[in-house]
Every structure is written in structure tokens, then in C-alpha cells.
N, CA, C and O of each residue as an XYZ file, in Angstrom:
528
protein
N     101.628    101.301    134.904
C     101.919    100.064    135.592
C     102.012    100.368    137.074
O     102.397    101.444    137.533
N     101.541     99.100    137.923
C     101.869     99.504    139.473
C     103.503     99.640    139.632
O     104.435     99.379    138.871
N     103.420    100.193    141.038
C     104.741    100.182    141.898
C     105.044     98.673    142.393
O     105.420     98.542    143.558
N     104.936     97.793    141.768
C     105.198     96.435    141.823
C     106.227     95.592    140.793
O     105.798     95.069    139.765
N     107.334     95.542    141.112
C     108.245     95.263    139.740
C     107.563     93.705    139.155
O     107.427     92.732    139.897
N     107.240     93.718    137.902
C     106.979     93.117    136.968
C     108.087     91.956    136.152
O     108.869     92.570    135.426
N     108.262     90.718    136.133
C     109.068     89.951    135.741
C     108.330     88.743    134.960
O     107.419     88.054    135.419
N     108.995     88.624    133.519
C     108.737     88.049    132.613
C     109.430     86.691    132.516
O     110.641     86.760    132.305
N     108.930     85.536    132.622
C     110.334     84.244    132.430
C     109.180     83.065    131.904
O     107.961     83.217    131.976
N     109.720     82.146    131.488
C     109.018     81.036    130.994
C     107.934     80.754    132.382
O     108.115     81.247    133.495
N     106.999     80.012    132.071
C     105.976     79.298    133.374
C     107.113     77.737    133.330
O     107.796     77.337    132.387
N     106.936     77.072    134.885
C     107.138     76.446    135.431
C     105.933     75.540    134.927
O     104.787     75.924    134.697
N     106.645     73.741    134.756
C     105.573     72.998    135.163
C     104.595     72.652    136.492
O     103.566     71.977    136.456
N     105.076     73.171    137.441
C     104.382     73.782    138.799
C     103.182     74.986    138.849
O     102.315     75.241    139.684
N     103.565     75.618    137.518
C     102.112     76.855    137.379
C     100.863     76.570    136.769
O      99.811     77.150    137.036
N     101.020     75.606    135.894
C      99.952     74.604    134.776
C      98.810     75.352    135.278
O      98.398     76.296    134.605
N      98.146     74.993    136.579
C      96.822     75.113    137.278
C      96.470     76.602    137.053
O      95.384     77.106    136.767
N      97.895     77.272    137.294
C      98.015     78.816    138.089
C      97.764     79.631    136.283
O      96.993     80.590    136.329
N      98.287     79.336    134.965
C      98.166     79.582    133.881
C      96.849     78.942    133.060
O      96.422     79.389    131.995
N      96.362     77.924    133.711
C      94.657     77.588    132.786
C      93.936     78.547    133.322
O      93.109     79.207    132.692
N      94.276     78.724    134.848
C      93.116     79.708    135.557
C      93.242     81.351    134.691
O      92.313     82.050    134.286
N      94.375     81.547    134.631
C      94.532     83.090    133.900
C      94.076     83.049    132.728
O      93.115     83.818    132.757
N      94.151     82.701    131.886
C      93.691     81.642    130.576
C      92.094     81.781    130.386
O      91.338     82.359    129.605
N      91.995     81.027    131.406
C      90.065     80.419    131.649
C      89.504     81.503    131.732
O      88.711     81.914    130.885
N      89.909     82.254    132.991
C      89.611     83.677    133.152
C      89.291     84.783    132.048
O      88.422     85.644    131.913
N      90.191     84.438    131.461
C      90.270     85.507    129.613
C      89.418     84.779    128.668
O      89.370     85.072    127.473
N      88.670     83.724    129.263
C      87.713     82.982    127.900
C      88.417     82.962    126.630
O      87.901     83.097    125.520
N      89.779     82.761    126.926
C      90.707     81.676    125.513
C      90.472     80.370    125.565
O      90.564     79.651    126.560
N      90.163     80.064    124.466
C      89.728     78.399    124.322
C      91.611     77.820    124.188
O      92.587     78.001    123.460
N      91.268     77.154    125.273
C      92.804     76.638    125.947
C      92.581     74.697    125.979
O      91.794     73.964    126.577
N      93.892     74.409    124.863
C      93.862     72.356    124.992
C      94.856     72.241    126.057
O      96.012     72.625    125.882
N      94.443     71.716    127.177
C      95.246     71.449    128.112
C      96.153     70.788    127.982
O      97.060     71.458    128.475
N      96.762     69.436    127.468
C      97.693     69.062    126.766
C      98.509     70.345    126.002
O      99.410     71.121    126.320
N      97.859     70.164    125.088
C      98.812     71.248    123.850
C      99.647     72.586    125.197
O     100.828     72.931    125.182
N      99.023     72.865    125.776
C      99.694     73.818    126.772
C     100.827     73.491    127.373
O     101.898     74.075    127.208
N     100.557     72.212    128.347
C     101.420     71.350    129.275
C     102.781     71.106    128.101
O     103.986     71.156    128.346
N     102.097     70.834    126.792
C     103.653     70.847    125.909
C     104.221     71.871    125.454
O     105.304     71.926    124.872
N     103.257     72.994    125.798
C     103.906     74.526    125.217
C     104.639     74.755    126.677
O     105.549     75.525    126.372
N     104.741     74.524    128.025
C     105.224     75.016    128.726
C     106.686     74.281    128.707
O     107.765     74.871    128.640
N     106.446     72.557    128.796
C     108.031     71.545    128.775
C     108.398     72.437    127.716
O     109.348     73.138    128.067
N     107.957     72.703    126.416
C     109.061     73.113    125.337
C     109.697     74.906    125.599
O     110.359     75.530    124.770
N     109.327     75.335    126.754
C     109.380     76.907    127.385
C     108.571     77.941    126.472
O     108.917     79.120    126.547
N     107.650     77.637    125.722
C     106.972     78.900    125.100
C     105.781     79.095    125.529
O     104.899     79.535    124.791
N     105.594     78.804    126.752
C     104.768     79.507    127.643
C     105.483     81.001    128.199
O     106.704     80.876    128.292
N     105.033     82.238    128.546
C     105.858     82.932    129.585
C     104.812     83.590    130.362
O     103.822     84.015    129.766
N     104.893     83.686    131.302
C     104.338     84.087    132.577
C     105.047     85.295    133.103
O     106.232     85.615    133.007
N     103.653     86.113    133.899
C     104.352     87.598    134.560
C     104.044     87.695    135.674
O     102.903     87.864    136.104
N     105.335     87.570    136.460
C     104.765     87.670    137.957
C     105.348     88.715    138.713
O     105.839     89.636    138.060
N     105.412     88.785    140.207
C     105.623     90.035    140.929
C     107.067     89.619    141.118
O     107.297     88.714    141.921
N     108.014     90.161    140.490
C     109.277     89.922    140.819
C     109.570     88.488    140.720
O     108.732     87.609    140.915
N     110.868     88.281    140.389
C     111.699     86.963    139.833
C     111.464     85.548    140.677
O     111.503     84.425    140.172
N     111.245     85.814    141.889
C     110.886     84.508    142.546
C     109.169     84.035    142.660
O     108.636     82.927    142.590
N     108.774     85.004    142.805
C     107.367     85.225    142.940
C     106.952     83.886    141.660
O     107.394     83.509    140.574
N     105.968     83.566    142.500
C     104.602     82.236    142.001
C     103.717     82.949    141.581
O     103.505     82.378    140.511
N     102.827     84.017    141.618
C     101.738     84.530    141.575
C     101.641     84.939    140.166
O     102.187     86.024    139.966
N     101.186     84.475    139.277
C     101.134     84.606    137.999
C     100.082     85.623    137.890
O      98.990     85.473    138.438
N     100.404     86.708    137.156
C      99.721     87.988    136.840
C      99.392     87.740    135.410
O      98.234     88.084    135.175
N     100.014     87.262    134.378
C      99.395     87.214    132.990
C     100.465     86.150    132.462
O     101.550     85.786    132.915
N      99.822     85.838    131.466
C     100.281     84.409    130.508
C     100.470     84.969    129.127
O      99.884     86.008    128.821
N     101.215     84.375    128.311
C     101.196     84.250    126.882
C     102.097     83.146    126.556
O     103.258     82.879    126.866
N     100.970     82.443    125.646
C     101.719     81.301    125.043
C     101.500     81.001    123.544
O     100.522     80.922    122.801
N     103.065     80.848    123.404
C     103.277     81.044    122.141
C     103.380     79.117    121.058
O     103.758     78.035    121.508
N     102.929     79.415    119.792
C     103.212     78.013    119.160
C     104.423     78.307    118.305
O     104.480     78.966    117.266
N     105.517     77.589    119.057
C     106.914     77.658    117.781
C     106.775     77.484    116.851
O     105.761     76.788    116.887
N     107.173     77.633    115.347
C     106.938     77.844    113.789
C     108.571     77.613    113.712
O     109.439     77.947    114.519
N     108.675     76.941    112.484
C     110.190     77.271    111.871
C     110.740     78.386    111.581
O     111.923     78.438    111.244
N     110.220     79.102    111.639
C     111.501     80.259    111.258
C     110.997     81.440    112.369
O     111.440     82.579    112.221
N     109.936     81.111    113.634
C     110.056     82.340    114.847
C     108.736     81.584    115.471
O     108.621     80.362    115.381
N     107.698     82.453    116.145
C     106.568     81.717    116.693
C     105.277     82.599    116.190
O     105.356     83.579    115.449
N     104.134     82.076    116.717
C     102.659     82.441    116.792
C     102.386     82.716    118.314
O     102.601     81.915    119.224
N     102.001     83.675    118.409
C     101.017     84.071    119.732
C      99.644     83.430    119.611
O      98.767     83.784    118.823
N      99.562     82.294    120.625
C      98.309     81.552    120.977
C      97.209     82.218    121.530
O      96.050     82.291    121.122
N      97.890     82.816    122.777
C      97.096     83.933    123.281
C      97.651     84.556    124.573
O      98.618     84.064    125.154
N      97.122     85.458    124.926
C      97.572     86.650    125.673
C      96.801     86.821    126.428
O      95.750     87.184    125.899
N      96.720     86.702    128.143
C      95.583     87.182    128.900
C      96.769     87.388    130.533
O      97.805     86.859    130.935
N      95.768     88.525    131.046
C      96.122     89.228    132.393
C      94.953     89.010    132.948
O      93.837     88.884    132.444
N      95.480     88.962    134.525
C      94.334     89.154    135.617
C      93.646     89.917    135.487
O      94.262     90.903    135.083
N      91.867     90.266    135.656
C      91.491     91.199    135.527
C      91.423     92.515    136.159
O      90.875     93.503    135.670
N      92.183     92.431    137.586
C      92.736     93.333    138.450
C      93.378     93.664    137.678
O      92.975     94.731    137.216
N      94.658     93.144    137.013
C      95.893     93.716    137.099
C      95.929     94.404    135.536
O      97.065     94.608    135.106
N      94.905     94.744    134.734
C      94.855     94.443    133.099
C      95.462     96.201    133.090
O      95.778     96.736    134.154
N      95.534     96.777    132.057
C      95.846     98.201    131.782
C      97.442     98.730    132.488
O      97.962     99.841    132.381
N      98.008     97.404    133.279
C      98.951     98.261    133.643
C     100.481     97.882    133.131
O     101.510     98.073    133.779
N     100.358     97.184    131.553
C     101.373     97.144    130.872
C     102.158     95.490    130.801
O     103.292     95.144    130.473
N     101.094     94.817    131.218
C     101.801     92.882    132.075
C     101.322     92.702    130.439
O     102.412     92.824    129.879
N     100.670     92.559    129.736
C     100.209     91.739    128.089
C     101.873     92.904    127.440
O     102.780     92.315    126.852
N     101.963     94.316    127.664
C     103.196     94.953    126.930
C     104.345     93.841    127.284
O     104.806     93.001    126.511
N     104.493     93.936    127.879
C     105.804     93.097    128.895
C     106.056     92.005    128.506
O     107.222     91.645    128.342
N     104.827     91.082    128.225
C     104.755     89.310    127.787
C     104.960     89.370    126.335
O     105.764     88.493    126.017
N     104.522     90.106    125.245
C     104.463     90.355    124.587
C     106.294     90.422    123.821
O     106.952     89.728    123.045
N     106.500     91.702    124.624
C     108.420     92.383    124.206
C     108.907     91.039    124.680
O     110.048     90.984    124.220
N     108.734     90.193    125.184
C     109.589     89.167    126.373
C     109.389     88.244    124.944
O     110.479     88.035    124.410
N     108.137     87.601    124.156
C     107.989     87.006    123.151
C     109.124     87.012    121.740
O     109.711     86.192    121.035
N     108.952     88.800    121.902
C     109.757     89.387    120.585
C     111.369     89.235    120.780
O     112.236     89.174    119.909
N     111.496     89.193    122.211
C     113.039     89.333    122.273
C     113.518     87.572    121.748
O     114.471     87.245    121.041
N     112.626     86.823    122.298
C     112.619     85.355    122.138
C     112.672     85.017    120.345
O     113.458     84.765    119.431
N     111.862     85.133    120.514
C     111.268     85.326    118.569
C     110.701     85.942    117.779
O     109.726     86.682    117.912
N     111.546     85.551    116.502
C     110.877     86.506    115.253
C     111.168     85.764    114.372
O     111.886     84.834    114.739
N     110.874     85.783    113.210
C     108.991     86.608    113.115
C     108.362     86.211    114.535
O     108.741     85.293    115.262
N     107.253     87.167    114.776
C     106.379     86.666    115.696
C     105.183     87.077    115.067
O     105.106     88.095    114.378
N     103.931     86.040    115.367
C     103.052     86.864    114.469
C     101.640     86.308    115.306
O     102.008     85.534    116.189
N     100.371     86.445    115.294
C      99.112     86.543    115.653
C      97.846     86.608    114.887
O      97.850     87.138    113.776
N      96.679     86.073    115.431
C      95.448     86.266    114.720
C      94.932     86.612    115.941
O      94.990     85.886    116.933
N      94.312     87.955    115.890
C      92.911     88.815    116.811
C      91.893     89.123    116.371
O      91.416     88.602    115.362
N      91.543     89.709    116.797
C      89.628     90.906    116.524
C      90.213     92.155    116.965
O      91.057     92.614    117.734
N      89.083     92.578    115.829
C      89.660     94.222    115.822
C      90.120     95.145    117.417
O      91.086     95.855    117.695
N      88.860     94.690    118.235
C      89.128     95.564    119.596
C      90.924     95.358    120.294
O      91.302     96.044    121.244
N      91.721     94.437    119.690
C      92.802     94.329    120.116
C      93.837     94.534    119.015
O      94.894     93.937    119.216
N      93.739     95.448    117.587
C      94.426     95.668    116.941
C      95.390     96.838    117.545
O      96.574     96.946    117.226
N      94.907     97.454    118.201
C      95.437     98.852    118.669
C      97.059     98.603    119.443
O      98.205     99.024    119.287
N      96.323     97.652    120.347
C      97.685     97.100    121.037
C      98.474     96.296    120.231
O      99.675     96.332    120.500
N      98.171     95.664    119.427
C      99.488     94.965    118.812
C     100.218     95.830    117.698
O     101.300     95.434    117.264
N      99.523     97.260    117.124
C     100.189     98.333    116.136
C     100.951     98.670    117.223
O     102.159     98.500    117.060
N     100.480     99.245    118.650
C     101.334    100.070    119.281
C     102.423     99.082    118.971
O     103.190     99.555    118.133
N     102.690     98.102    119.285
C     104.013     96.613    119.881
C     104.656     96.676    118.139
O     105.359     95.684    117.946
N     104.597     97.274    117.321
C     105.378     97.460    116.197
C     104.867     96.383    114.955
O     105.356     96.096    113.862
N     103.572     95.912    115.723
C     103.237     95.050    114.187
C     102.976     95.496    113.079
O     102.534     96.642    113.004
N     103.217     94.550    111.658
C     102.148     94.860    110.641
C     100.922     94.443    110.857
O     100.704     93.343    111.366
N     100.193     95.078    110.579
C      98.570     94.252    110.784
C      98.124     94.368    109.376
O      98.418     95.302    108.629
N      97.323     93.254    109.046
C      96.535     92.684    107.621
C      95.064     92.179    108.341
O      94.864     91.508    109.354
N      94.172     92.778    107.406
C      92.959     92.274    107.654
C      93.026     90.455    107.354
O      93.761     90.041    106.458
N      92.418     89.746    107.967
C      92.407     88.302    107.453
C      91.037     88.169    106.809
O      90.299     89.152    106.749
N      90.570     86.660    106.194
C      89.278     86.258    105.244
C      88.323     86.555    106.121
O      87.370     87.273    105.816
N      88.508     85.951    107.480
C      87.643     86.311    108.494
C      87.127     87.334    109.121
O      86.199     87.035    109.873
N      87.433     88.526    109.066
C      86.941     89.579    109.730
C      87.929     89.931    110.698
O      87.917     91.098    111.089
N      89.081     88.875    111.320
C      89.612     88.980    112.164
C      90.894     89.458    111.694
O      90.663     89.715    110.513
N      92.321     89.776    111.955
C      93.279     90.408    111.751
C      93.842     89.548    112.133
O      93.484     88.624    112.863
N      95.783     90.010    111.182
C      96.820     88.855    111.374
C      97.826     90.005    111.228
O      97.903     90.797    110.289
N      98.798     89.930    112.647
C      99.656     90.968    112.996
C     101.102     90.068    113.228
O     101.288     89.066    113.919
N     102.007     90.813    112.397
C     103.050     89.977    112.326
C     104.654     90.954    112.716
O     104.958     91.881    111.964
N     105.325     90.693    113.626
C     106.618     91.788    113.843
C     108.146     90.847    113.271
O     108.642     89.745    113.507
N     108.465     92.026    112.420
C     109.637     90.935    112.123
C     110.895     91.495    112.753
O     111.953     90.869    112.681
């Protein structure tokens, strides 16, 4: 990670623009609505350069479930990727909720075993990683 302290907190309805762009950027198919209500309900979280800081470095937004949440999706700047901001959004998720759980593709199984998941192959080809 850089020499830049890293801070995890819900997104602001003021970041909307600043979180589709990080989003868009990562080619996650993102419902703009459904978002705008994932952020009012706080399960959006955003990583920026220290606690006051606007500059949104990576997103993850999560869909609440009754008994913990789903990871919608997970994306970092592409500058800023490898230096631990998806670890960070991620633990910030888990501390929030559990179960927490996910559907990926294989090239991103690695990172969610490291983050303590179970991972299960799904029907699809794709994987379903769940931390309780």
C-alpha cells in the first residue's frame, strides 16, 4: 500500500457521480437507482485518502440480506489497484456484516480465499464465496 493513509466509511450522497465513475471504470454493470438506494441505506463504502478527504479511491457496495449482506461489487482506481484499497473495503464490509458473501470469476478467487472465504464453485462457472 502507498504512504498515503487509507480510510474506509460509508459514501456520501454527494459522491454518487464520484462512485459510478469508479464503478464504470471497473466495467461493473451498475443500476443507478439501486445504488443511490444502496448509498441512503449506508451499504455503499468508499476509500479515500484520509477521513475528510472526497477523493474516492475504491467503492464496494454491498446488497443487505436478512441475516448479513452480498458484495455487489468491488472496484479501485486503476492507479491505485494492488495496493490493498479492495483488502480494506472488503474487512470494512466484514466488520459491518456477516455472513457476507459474493459471486465472482475465477481470476478473483484468490483474493477473496486470502479475505477468509469459503469458496464453492457455482452452476455457472463462476464462484460463490461466503465469510461467516
Amino acid at each position: 500500500m502507498s504512504s498515503t493513509t487509507v480510510a474506509v466509511r460509508p459514501a456520501r450522497a454527494s459522491e454518487r457521480v464520484d462512485v459510478l465513475s469508479v464503478l464504470d471504470a471497473a466495467m461493473l454493470e451498475t443500476d443507478a437507482e439501486a445504488l443511490a438506494d444502496h448509498i441512503d441505506a449506508g451499504s455503499v463504502l468508499v476509500a479515500v485518502t484520509g477521513e475528510r478527504s472526497t477523493r474516492v479511491l475504491g467503492v464496494m457496495e454491498a446488497r443487505e440480506t436478512e441475516s448479513g449482506a452480498h458484495i455487489e461489487g468491488v472496484a479501485v482506481r486503476r492507479k491505485r489497484r494492488n495496493q490493498g484499497i479492495g483488502t480494506a473495503l472488503v474487512e470494512a464490509a466484514a466488520e459491518r456484516w456477516r455472513p457476507l458473501t459474493a459471486d465472482f470469476d475465477a481470476a478473483v478467487r484468490p483474493f477473496y480465499e486470502a479475505l477468509g472465504f469459503d469458496v464453492v464453485e457455482a452452476d455457472d462457472g463462476r464462484y460463490r464465496g461466503c465469510l461467516h
